[in-house]
N, C-alpha and C positions, 0 to 999 in steps of 0.2 A: 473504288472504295478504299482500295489500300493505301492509294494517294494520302487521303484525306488521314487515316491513322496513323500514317510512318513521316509526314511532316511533322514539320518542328513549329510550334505555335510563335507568336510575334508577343515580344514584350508588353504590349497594350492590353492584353490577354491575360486574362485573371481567371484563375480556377480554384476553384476548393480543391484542398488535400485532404486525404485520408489521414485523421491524424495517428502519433504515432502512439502504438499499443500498448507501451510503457507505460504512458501517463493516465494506463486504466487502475484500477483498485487490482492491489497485492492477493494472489489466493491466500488460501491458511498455508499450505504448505511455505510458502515465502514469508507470511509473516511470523512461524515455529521455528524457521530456518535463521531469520532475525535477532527473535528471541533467545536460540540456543545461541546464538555467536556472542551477544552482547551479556547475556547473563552466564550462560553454561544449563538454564533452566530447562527441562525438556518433558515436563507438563507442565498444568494449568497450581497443581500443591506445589511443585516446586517452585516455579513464580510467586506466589503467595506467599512463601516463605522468605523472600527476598527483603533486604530494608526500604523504606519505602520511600527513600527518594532514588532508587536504581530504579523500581519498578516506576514512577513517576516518570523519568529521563526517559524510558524505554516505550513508555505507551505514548507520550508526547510526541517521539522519533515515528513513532507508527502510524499517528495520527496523521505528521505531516505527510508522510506518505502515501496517505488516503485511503487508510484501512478503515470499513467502519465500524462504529461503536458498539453494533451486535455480533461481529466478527470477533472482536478484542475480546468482547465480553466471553463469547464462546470458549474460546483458545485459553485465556488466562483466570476465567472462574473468578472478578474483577464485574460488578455489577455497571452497567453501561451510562449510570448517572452518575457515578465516581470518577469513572472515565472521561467523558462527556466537561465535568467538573475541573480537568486538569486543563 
């Protein structure tokens, strides 16, 4: 049995991979972590208070990242059709 696990497979051999973890959706921690470094904001008032093409710039940046839009909306008190909208 251990043969057959500790060989090395042949290139005509195609496996699926575990993809990688990264490319999951940001917790809130990582997306507040975000927000503090690009804004300095470090709630969902003080975001709000932001001019609104930073907050625009920032939740676009969050999006691409694949946060979602009830997460956003959580975090930044930013209704999720506004977001959704950008």
């Amino acid at each position: 049995m251990n043969e057959l696990v500790n060989e090395p497979l042949s290139d005509d051999i195609v496996c699926l991979d575990i993809e990688d973890a990264s490319k999951g959706r940001p917790s809130d921690d990582q997306v507040m972590m975000l927000i503090k470094e690009k804004t300095g904001a470090t709630n969902s008032s003080a975001f709000q208070q932001l001019p609104a093409d930073i907050k625009k710039s920032v939740l676009i940046e969050l999006k691409g990242k694949r946060a979602s839009l009830r997460q956003l909306e959580r975090l930044t008190g930013i209704s999720k059709t506004m977001i959704y909208r950008m």
